[in-house]
SERO-4910 file (N, C-alpha, C, O; in steps of 0.05 Angstrom, whole numbers):
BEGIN
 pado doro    nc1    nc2    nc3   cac1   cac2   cac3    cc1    cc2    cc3    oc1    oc2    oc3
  Unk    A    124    107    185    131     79    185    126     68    157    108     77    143
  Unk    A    143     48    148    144     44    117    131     13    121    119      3    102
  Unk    A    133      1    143    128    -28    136    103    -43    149    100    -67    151
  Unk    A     81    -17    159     46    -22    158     32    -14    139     41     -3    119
  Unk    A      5    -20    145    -12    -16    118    -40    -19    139    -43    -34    158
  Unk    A    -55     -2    128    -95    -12    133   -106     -4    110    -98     10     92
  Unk    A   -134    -21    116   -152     -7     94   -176    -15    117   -175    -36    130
  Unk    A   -194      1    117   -219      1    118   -236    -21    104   -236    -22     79
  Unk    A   -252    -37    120   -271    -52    115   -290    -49    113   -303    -61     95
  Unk    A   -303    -27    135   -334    -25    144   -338     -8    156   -319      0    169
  Unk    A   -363      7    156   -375     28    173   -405     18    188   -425     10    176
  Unk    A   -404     21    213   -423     14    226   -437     41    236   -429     56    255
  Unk    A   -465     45    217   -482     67    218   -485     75    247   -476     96    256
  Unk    A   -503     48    264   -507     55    284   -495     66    307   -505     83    322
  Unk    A   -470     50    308   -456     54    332   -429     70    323   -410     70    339
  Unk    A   -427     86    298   -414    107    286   -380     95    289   -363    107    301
  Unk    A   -376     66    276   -355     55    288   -347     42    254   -364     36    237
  Unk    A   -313     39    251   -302     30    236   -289      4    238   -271     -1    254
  Unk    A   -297     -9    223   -282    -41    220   -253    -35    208   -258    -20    189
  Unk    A   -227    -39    209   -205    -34    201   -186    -57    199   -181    -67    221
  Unk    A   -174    -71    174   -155    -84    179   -132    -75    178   -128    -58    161
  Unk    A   -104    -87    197    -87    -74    195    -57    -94    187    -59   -117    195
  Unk    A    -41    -89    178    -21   -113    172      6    -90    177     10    -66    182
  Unk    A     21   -112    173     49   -105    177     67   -124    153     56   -138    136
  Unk    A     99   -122    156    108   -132    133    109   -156    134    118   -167    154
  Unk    A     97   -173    110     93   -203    110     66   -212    110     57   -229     95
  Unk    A     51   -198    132     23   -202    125      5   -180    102      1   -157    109
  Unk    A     -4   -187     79     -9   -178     58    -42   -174     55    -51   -181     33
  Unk    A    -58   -165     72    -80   -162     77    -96   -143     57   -117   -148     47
  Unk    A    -85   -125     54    -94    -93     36    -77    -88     15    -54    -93      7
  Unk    A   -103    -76      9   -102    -55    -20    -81    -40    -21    -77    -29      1
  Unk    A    -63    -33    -41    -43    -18    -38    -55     21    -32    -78     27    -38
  Unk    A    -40     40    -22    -48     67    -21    -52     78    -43    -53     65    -64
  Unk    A    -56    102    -44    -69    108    -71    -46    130    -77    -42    149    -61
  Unk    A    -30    124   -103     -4    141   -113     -2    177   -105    -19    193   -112
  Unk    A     20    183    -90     16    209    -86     33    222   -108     54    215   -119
  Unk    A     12    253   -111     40    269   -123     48    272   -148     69    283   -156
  Unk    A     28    258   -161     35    255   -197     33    285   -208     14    301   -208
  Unk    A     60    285   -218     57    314   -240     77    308   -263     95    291   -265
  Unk    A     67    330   -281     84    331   -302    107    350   -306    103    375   -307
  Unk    A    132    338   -310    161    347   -299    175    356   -318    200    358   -316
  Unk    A    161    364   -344    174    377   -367    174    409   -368    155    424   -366
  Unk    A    203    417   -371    210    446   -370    221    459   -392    227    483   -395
  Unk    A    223    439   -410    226    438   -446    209    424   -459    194    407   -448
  Unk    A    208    430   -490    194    416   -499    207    389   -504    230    385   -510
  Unk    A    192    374   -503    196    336   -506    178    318   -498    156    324   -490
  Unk    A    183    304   -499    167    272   -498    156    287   -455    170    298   -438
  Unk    A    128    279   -454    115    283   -432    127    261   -410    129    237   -413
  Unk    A    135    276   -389    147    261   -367    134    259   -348    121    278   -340
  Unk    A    135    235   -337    110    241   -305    131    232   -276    150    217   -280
  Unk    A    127    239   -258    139    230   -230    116    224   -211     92    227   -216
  Unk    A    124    216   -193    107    208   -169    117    197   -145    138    184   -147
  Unk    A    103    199   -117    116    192    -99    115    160    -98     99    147   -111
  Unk    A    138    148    -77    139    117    -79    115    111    -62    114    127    -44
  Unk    A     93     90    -62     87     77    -45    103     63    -25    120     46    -29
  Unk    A     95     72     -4    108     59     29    110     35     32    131     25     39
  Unk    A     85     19     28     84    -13     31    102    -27     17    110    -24     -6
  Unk    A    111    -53     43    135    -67     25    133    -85      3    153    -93    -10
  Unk    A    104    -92     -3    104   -107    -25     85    -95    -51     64   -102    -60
  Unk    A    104    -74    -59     86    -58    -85    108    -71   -108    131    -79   -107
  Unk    A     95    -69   -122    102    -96   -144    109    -73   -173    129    -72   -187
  Unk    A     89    -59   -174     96    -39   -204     75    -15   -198     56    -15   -183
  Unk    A     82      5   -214     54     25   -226     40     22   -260     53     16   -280
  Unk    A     18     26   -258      7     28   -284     -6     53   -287    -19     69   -273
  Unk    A      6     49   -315     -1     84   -329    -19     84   -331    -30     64   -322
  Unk    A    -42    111   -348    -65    121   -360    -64    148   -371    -54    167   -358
  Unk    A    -75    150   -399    -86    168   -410   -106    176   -413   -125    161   -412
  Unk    A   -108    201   -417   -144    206   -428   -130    235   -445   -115    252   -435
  Unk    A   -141    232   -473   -143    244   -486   -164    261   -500   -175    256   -521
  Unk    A   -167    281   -485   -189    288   -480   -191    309   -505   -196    331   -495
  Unk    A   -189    313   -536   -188    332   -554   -190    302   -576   -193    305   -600
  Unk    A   -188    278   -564   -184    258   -593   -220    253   -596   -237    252   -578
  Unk    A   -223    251   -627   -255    249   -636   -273    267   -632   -297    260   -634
  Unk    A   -265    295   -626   -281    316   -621   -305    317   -642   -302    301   -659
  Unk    A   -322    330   -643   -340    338   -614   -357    321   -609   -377    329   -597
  Unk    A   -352    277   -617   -367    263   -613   -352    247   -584   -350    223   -584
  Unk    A   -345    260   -563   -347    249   -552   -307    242   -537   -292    260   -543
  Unk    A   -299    224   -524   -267    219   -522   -264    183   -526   -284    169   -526
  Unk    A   -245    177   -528   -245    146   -524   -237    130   -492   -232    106   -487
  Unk    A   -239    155   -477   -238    144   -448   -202    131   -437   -181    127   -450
  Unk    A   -206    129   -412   -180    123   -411   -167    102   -421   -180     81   -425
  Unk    A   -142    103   -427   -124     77   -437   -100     75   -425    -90     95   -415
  Unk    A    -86     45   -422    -66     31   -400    -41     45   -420    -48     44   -444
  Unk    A    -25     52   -417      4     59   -431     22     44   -430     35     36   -450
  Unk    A     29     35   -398     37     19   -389     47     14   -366     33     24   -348
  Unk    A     73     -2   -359     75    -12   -327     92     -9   -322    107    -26   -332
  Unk    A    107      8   -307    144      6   -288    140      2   -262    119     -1   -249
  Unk    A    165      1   -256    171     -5   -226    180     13   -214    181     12   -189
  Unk    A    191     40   -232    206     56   -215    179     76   -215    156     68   -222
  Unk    A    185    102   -206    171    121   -201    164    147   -224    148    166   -220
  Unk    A    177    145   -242    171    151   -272    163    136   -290    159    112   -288
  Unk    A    158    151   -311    147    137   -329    142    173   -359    130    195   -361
  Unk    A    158    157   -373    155    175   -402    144    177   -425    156    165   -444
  Unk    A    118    190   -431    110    177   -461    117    186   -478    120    210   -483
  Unk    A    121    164   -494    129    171   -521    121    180   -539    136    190   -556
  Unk    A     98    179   -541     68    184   -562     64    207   -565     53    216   -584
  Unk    A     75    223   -540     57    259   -533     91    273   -536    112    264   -525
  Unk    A     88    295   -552    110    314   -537    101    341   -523     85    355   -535
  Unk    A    108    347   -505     96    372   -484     99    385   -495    119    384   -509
  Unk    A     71    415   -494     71    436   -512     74    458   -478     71    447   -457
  Unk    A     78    479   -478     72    502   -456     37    502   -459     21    490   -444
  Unk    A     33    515   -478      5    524   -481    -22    522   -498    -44    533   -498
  Unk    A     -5    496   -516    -25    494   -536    -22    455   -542     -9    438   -529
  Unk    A    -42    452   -567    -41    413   -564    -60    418   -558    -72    439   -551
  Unk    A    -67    381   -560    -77    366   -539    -87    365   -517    -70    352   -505
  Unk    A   -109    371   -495   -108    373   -471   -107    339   -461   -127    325   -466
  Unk    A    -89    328   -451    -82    306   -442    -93    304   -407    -99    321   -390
  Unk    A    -92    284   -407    -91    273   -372    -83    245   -369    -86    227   -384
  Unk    A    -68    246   -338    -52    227   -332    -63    218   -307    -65    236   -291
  Unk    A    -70    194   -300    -66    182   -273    -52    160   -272    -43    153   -294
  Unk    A    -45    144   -250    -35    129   -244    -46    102   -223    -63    110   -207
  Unk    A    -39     80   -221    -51     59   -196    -21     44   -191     -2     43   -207
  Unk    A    -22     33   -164      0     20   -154    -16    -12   -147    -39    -17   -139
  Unk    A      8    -29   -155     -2    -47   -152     17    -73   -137     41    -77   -140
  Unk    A     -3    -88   -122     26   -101   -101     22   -131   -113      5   -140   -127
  Unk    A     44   -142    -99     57   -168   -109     24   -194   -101     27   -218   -106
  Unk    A      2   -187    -93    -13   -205    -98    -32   -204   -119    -50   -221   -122
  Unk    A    -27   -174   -140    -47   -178   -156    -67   -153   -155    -80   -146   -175
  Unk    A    -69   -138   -128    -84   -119   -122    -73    -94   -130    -50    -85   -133
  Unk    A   -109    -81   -134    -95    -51   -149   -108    -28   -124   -125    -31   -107
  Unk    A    -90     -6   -131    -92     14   -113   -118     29   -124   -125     21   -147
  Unk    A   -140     55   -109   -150     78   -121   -124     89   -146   -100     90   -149
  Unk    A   -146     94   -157   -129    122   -174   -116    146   -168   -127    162   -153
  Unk    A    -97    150   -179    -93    181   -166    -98    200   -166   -120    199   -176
  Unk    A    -91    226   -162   -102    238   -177    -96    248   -197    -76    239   -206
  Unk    A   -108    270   -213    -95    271   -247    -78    296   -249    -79    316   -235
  Unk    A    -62    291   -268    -46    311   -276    -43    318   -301    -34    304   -320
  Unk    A    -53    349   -303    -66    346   -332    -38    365   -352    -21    380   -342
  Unk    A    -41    359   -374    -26    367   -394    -23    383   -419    -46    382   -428
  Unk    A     -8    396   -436    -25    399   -467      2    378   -471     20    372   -455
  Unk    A     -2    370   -499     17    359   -515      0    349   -549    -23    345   -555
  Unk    A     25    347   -563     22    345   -590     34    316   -596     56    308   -588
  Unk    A     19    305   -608     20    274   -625     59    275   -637     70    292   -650
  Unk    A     68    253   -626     97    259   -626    111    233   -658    134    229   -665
  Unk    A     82    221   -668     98    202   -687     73    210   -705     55    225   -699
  Unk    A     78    195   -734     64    202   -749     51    179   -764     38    185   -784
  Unk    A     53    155   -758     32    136   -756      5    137   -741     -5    114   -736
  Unk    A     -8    155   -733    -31    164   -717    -22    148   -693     -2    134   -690
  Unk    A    -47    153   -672    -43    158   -642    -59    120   -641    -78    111   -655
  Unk    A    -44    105   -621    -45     89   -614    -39     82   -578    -25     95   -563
  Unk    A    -56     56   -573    -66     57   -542    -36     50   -529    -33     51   -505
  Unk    A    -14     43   -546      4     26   -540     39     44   -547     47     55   -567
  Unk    A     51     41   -522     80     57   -523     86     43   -560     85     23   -573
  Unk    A     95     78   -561    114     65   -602    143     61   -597    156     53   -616
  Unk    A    155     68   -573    180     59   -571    183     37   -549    194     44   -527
  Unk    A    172      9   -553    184     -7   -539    209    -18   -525    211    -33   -506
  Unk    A    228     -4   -540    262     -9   -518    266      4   -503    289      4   -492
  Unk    A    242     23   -493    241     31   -473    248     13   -450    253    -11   -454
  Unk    A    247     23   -425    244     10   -393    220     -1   -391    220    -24   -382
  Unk    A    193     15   -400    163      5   -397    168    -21   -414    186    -29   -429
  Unk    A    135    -34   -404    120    -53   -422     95    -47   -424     85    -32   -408
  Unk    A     81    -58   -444     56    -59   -441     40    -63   -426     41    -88   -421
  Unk    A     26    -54   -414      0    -70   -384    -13    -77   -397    -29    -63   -410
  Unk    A     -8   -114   -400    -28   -125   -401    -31   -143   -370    -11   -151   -358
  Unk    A    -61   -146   -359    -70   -166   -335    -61   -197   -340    -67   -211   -359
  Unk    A    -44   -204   -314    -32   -236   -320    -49   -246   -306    -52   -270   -309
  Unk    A    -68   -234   -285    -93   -243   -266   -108   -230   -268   -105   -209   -280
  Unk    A   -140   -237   -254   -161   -233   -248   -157   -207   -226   -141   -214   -208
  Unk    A   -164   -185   -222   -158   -175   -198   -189   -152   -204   -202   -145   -224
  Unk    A   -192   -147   -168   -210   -125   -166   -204   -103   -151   -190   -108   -132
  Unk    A   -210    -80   -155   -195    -55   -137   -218    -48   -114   -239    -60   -111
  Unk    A   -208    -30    -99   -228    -24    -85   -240      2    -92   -222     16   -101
  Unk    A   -264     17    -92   -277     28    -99   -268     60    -89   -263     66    -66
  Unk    A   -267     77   -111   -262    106   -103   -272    122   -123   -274    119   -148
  Unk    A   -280    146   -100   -280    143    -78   -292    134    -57   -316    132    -61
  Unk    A   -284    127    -35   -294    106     -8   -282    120     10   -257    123     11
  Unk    A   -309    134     35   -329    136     28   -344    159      3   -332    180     -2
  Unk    A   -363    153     -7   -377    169    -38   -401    178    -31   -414    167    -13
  Unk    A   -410    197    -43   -436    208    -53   -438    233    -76   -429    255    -75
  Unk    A   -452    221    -96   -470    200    -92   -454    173   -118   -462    151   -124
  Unk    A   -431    188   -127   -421    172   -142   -397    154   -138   -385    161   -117
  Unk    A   -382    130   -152   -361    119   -143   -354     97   -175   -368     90   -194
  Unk    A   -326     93   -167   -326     80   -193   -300     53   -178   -282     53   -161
  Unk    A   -315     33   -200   -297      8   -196   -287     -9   -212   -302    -18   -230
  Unk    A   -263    -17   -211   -235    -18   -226   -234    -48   -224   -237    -57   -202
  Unk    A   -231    -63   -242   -213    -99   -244   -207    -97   -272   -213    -80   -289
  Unk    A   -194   -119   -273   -168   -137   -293   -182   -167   -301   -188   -181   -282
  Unk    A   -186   -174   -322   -189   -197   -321   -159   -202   -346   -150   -183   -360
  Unk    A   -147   -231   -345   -133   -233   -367   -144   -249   -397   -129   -254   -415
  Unk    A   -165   -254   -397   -170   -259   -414   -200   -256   -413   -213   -251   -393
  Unk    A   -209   -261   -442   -248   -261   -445   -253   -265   -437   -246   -288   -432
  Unk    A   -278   -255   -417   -297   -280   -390   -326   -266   -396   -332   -247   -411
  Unk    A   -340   -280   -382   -367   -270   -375   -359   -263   -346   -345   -274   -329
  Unk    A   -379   -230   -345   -359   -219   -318   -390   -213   -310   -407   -206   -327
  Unk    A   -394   -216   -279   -419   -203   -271   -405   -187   -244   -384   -198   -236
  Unk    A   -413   -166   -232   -416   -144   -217   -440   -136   -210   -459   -129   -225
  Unk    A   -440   -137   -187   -471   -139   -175   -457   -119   -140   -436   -120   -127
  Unk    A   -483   -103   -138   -475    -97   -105   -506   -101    -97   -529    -99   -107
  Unk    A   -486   -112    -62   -516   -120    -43   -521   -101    -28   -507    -81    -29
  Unk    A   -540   -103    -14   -543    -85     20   -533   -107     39   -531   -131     34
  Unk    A   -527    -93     62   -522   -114     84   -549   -136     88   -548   -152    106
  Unk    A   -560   -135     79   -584   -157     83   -576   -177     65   -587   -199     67
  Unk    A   -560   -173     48   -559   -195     20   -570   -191    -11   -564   -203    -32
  Unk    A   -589   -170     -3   -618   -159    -30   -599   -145    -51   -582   -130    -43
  Unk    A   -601   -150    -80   -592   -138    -99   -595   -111    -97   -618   -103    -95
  Unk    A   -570    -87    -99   -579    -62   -104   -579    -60   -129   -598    -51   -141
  Unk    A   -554    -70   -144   -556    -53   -169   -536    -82   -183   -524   -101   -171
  Unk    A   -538    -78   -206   -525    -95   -227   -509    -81   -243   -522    -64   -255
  Unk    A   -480    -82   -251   -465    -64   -255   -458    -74   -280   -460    -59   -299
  Unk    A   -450   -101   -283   -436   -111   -302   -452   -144   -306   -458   -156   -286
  Unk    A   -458   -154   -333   -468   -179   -327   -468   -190   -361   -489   -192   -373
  Unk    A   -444   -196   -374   -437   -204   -398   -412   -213   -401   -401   -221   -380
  Unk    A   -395   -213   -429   -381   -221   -443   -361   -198   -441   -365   -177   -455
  Unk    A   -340   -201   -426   -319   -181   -431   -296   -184   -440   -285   -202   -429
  Unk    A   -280   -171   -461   -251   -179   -470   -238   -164   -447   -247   -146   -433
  Unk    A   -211   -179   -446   -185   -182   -428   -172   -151   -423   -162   -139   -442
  Unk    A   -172   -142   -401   -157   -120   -406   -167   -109   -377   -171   -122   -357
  Unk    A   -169    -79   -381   -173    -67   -355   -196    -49   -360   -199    -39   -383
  Unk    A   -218    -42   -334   -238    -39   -344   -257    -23   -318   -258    -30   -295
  Unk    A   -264    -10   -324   -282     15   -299   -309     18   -306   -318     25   -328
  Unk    A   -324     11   -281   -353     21   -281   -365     32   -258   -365     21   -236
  Unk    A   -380     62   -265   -391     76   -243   -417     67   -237   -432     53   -251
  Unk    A   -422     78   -206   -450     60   -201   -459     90   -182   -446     98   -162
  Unk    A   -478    100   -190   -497    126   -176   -516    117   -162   -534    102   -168
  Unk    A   -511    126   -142   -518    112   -116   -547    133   -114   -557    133    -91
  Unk    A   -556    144   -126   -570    173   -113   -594    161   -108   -603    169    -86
  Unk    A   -611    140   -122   -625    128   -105   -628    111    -79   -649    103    -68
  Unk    A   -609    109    -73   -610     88    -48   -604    104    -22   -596    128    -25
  Unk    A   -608     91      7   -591    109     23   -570    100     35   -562     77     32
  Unk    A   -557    119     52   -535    113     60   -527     94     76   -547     86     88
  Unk    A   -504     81     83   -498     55     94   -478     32     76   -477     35     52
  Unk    A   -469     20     83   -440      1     74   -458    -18     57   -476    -32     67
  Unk    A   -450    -17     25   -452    -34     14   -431    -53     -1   -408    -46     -5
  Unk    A   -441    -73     -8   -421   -100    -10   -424   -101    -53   -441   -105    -70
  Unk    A   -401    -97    -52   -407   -114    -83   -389   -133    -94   -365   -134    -88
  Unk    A   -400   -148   -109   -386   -184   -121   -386   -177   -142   -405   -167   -153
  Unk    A   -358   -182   -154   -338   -193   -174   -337   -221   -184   -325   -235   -169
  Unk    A   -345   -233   -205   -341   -258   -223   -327   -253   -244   -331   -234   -258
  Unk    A   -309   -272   -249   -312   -272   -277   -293   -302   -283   -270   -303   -276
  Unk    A   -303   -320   -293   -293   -347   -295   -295   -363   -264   -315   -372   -252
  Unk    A   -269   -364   -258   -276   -382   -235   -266   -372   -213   -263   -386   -193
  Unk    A   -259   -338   -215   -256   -313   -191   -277   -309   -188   -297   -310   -202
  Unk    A   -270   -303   -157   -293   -283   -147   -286   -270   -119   -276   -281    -99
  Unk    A   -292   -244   -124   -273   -230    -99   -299   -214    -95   -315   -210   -113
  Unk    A   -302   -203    -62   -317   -185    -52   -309   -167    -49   -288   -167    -61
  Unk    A   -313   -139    -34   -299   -123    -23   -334   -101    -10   -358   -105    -14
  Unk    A   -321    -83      4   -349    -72     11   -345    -40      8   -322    -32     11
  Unk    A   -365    -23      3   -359      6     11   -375     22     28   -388     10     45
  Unk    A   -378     52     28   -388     55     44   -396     87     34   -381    105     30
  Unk    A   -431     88     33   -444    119     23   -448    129     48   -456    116     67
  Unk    A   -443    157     49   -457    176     53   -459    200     48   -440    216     46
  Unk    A   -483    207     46   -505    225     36   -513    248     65   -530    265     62
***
């Protein structure tokens, strides 16, 4: 069926029971699914191509790219992932990399789907690559051929993802957008309300932005974490076990 959707809310330890919301088309309740199927579709050498399957739900709005360049700044370290950019269709080509068979670059690609309220999907999973630096102005976070189909991802809203993976142990990582500078705090509770952990609690520039939270001290059971940043604020909850 193309025109439902759920996501998971809650896990109830005791009585080994799931909270679930469920919508259909028009009601826009959930998180979009998490992109299936990303690979890389080059059988010559050229500019790195990616595919992927469509998301089902009727109100998916675009995909956003990512890199990780995992050989840039060796051996101090990588510069972590970066946004490439945003389409609507189910490809997407970079310009920056050209595909090698067996040598380069070791690259990686994921992807997130994102629907017409703003919300972003899990990540997908990765699809990894070699490729060689394809211009010669050095390597930049941003497509060098703009007349492309893509644009840049930049965030026109505030948005928070939901946490993956859900459910985790002992690790998980979480994903939002702000569009401009804010003071952003990130905080998760226990079901009682009590601070577990403080994730995020400063001055952040505009863009897109991931932080893991290692759960290995605490135990298992559905925790809640809050999102600020200006005059958003979104909840969402997850759920460990160990």
């Amino acid at each position: 069926m193309t025109d439902v959707g759920a996501e998971v809310k809650a896990y109830n330890v005791s009585t080994s029971t799931y909270n679930i919301d469920l919508y259909y088309q028009g009601i826009e309740n959930a998180s979009p699914s998490k992109p299936k199927n990303l690979r890389v579709t080059n059988t010559s050498v050229g500019p790195v191509t990616l595919v992927w399957n469509a998301n089902t739900e009727p109100n998916i709005a675009s995909y956003l790219i990512l890199r990780d360049d995992l050989d840039m700044f060796p051996p101090n370290g990588t510069p972590g992932w970066i946004y490439l950019g945003t389409t609507t269709s189910t490809n997407f080509t970079d310009y920056q990399y050209t595909w090698q068979p067996s040598s380069g670059d070791r690259l990686e690609y994921k992807i997130e789907a994102k629907n017409s309220l703003g919300e972003l999907s899990v990540y997908s999973d990765i699809a990894p690559v070699y490729g060689n630096p394809s211009y010669a102005a050095g390597r930049s976070p941003k497509p060098t051929n703009p007349g492309k189909s893509t644009t840049v991802a930049e965030p026109t809203a505030f948005s928070l993802a939901q946490n993956y993976p859900n459910p985790f142990n002992p690790s998980t990582e979480i994903s939002f957008a702000i569009p401009k500078d804010s003071y952003v705090k990130l905080v998760v509770y226990d079901m009682l309300g009590r601070e577990v952990a403080k994730l995020a609690d400063g001055e952040m520039s505009a863009g897109y932005h991931a932080v893991t939270w290692n759960a290995s001290g605490v135990a298992s059971g559905v925790y809640i974490y809050r999102f600020s940043a200006g005059n958003f604020v979104q909840v969402k909850r997850m759920l460990l076990l160990k």
